[in-house]
GUVO-340288 format. One record per residue (C-alpha): residue number from 1; residue in one letter; x, y, z. Coordinates in steps of 0.5 Angstrom, whole numbers, always signed. Layout:
<recs>
  pos  code     xx     yy     zz
  NUM     A      X      Y      Z
...
</recs>
This chain:
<recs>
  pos  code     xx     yy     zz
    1     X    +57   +140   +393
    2     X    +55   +134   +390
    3     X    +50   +134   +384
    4     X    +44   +133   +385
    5     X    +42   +127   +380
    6     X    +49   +125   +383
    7     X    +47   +117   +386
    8     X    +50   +116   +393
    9     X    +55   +110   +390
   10     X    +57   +116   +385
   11     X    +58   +121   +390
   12     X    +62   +116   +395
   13     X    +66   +114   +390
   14     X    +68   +122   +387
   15     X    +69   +123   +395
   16     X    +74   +117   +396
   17     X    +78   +119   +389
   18     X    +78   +126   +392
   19     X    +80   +125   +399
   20     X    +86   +121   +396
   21     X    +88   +126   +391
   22     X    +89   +132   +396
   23     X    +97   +134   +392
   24     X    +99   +133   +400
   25     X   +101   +125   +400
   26     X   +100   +125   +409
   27     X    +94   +127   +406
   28     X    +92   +124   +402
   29     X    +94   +118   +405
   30     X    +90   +120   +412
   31     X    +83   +122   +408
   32     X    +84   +117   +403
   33     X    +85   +111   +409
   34     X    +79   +115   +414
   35     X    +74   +115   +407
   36     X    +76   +108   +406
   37     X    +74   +105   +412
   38     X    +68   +110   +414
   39     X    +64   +112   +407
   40     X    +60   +106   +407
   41     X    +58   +108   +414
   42     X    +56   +115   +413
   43     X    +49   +118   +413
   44     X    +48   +125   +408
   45     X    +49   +130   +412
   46     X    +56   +127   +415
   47     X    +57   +127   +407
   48     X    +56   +133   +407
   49     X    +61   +134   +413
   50     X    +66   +130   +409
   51     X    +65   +134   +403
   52     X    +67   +140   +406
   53     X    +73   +137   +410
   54     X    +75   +135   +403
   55     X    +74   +143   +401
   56     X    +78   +145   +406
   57     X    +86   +147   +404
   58     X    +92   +142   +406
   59     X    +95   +147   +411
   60     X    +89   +149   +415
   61     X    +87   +141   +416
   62     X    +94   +139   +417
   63     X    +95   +144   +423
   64     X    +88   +142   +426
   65     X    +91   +134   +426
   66     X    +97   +136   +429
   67     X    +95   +140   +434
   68     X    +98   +146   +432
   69     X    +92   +150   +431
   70     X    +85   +149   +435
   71     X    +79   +147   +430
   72     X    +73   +153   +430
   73     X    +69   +151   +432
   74     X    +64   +153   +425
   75     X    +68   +146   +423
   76     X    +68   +142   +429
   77     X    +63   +137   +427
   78     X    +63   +130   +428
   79     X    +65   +128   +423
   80     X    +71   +132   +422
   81     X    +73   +129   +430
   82     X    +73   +123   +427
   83     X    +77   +124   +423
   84     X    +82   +127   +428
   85     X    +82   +121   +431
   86     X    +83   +117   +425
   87     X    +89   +112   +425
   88     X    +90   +109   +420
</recs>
């Protein structure tokens, strides 16, 4: 979770660094390419969302995005359908 004397540009660019950097290079390029169109637009809360997508492990969100495994739905927030609409 973000800190909190962490400003909101401070907390958009660790995102971004982070949703670049997962190790997976799809992921890296479908997170990194969704953070750099949509953070500029996201509220706190759907940070938050998008924080805890970031947390999530490559294999999980990678089965979600190809459709092998349906999302629970504890994760199935807005931001997170976004994301799996998101094409780069």
């Amino acid at each position: 979770m973000s800190s909190l004397k962490e400003t909101p540009e401070a907390r958009r660019k660790r995102l971004l660094w982070r949703a670049s950097h997962r190790g997976m290079r799809e992921m890296d390029l479908l997170l990194g390419g969704f953070a750099r169109t949509h953070l500029d637009q996201l509220t706190g809360s759907e940070l938050d969302e998008l924080e805890a997508i970031i947390g999530l492990p490559d294999r999980e969100l990678m089965g979600w995005i190809l459709g092998d495994h349906p999302v629970p739905q504890l994760q199935a927030t807005a931001t997170l359908k976004a994301l799996l609409s998101f094409r780069p």
